[in-house]
DODO-535488 format. One record per atom (N, C-alpha, C, O): residue in three letters; atom name; x, y, z. Coordinates in pm, whole numbers. Atoms other than C-alpha are relative to their C-alpha. Layout:
residues N
{rec "ala"; "CA"; {X; Y; Z}};
...
end
This chain:
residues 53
{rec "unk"; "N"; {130; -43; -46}};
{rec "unk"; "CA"; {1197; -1639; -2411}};
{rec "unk"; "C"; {-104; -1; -111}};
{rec "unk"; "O"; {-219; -24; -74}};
{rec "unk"; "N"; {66; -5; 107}};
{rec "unk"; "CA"; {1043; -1618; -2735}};
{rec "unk"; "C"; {-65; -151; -2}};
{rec "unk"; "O"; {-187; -133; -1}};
{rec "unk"; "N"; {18; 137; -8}};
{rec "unk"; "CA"; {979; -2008; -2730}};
{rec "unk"; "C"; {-105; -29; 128}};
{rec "unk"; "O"; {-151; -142; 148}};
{rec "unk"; "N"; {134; 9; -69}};
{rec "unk"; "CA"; {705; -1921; -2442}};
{rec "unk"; "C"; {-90; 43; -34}};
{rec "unk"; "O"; {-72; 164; -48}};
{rec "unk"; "N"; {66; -8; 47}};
{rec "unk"; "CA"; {384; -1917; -2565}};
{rec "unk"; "C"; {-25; 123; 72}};
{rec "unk"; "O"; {48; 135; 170}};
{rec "unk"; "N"; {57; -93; -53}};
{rec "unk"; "CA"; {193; -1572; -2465}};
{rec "unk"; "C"; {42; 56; 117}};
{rec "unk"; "O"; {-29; 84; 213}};
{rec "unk"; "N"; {-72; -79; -73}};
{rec "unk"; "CA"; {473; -1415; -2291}};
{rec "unk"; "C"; {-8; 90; 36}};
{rec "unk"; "O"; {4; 120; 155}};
{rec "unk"; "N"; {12; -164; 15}};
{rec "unk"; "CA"; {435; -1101; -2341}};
{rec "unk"; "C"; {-91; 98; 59}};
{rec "unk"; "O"; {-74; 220; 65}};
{rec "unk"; "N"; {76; -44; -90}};
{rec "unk"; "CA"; {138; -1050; -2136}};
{rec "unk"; "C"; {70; 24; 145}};
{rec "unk"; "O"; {23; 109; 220}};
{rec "unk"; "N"; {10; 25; -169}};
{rec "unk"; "CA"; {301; -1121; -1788}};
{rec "unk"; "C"; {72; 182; 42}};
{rec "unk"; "O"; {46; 244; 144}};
{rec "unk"; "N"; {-72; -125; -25}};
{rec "unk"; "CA"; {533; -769; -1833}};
{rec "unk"; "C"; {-162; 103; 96}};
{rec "unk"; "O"; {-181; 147; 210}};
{rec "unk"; "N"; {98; -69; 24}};
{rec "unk"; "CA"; {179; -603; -1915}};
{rec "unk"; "C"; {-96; -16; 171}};
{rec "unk"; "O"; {-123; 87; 234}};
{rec "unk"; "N"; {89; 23; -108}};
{rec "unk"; "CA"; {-36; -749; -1596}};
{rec "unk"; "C"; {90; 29; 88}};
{rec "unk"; "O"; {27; 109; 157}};
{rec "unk"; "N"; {-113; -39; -72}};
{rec "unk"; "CA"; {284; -690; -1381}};
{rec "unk"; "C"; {-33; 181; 7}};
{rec "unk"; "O"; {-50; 231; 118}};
{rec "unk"; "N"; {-1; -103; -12}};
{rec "unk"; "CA"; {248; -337; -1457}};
{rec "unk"; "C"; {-155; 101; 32}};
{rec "unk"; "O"; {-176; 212; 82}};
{rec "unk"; "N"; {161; -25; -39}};
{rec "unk"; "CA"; {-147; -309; -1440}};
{rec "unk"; "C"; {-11; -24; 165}};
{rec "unk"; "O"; {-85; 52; 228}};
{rec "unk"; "N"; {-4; 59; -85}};
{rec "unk"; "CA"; {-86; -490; -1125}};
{rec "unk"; "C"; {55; 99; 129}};
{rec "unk"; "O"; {0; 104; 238}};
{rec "unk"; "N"; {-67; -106; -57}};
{rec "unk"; "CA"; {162; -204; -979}};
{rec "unk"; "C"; {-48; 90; -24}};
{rec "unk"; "O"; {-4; 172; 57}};
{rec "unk"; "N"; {67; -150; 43}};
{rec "unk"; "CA"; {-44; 98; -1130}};
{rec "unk"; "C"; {-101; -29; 100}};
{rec "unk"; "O"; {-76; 9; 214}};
{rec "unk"; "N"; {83; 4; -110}};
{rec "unk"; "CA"; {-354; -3; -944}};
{rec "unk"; "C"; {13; 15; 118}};
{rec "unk"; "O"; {-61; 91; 181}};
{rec "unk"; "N"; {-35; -9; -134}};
{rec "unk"; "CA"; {-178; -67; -619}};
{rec "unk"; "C"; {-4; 110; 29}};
{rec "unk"; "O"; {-86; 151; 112}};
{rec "unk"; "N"; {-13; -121; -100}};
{rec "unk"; "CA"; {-54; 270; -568}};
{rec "unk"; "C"; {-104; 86; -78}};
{rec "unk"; "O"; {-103; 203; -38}};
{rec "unk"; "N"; {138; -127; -1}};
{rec "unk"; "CA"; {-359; 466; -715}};
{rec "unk"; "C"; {-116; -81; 102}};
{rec "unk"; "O"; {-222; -31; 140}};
{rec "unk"; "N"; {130; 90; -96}};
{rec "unk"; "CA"; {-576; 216; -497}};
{rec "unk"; "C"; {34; 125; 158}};
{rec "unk"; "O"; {-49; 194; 217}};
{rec "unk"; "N"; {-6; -52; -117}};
{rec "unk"; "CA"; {-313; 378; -183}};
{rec "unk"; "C"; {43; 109; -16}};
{rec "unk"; "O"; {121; 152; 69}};
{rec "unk"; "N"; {20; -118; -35}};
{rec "unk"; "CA"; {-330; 696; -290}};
{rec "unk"; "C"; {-126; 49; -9}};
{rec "unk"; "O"; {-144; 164; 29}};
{rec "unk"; "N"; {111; 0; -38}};
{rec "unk"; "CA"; {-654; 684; -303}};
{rec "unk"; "C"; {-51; 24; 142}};
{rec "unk"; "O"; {-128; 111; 184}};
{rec "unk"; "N"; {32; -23; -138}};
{rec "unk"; "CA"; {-657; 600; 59}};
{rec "unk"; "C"; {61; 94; 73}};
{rec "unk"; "O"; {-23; 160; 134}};
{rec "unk"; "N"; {-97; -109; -21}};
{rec "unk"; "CA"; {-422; 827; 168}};
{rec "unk"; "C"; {-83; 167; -3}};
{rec "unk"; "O"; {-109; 244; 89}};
{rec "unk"; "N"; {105; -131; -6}};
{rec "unk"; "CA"; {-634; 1135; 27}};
{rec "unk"; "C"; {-116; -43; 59}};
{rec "unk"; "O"; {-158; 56; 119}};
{rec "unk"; "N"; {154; -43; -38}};
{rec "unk"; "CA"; {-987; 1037; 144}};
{rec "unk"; "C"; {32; -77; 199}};
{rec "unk"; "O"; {-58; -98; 279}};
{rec "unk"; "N"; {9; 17; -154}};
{rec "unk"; "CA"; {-828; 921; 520}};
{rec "unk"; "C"; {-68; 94; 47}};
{rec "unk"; "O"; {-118; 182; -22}};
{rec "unk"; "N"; {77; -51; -88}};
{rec "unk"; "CA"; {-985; 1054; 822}};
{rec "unk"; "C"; {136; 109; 69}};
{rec "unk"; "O"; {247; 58; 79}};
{rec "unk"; "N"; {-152; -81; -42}};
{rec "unk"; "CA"; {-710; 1337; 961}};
{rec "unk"; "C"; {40; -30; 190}};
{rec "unk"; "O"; {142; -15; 257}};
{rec "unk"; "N"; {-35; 55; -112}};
{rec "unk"; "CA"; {-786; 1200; 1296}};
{rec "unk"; "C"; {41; -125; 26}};
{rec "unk"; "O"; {89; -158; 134}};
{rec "unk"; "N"; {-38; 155; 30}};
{rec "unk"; "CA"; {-724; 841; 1194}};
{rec "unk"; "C"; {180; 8; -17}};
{rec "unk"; "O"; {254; -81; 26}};
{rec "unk"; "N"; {-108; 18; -6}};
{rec "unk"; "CA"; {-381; 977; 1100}};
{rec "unk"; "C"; {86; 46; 67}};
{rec "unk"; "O"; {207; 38; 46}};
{rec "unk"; "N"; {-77; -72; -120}};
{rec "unk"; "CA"; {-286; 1161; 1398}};
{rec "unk"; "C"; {59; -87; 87}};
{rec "unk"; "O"; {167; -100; 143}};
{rec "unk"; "N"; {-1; 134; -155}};
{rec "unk"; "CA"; {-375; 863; 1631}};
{rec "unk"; "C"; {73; -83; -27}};
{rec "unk"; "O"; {130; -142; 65}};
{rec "unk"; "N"; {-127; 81; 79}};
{rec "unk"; "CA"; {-151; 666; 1396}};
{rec "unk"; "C"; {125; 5; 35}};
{rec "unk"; "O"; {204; -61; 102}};
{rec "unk"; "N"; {-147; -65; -41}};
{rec "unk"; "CA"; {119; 884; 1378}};
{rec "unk"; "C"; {65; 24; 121}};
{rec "unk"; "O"; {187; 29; 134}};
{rec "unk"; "N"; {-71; 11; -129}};
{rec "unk"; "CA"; {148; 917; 1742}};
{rec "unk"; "C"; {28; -97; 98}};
{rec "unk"; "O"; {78; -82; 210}};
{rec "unk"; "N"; {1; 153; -87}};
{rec "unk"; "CA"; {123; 535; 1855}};
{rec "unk"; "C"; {185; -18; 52}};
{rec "unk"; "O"; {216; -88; 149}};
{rec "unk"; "N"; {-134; 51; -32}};
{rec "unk"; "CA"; {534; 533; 1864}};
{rec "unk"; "C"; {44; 76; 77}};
{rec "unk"; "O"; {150; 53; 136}};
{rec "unk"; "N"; {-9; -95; -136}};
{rec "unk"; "CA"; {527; 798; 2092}};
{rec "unk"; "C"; {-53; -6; 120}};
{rec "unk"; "O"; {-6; 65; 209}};
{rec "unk"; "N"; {93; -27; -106}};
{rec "unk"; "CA"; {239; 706; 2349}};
{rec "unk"; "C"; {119; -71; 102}};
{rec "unk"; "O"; {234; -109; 78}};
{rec "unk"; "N"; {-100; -4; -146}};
{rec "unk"; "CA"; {397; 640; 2690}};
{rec "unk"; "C"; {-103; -58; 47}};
{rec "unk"; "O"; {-59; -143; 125}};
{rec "unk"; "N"; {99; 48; -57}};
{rec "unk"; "CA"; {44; 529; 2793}};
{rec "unk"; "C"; {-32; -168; 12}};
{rec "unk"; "O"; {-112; -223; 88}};
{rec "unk"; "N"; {67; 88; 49}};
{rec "unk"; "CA"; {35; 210; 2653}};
{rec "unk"; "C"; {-1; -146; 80}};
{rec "unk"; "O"; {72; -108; 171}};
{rec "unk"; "N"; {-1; 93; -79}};
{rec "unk"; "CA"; {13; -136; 2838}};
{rec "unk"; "C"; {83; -159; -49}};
{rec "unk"; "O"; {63; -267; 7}};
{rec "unk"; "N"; {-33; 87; 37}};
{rec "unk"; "CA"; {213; -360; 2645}};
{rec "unk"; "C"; {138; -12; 32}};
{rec "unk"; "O"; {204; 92; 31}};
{rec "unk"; "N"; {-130; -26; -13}};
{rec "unk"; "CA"; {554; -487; 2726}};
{rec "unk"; "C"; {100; -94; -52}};
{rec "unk"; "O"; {54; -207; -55}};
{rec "unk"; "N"; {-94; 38; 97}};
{rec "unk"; "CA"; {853; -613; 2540}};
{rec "unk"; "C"; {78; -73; 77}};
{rec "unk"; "O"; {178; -128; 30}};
end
């Protein structure tokens, strides 16, 4: 590995790459809407729904 030029970056952006992600979705996570995640959370439960398998 040493014999690749400017290796040593890809670890580094790999890990910039994964830090952002999850502060990006915990980001979203805290500033959701609490009704956005109700209506969410209960889609696998509705009985109402019109679609069929």
């Amino acid at each position: 590995m040493e014999s690749i030029t400017d290796i040593e970056i890809y670890p580094i952006i790999s890990l910039l790459i994964f830090f952002i992600f999850f502060v990006a979705l915990f980001y979203w996570v805290i500033t959701a809407k609490k009704e956005y995640i109700t209506t969410v959370s209960n889609l696998p439960l509705d009985h109402n729904n019109n679609t069929t398998s």
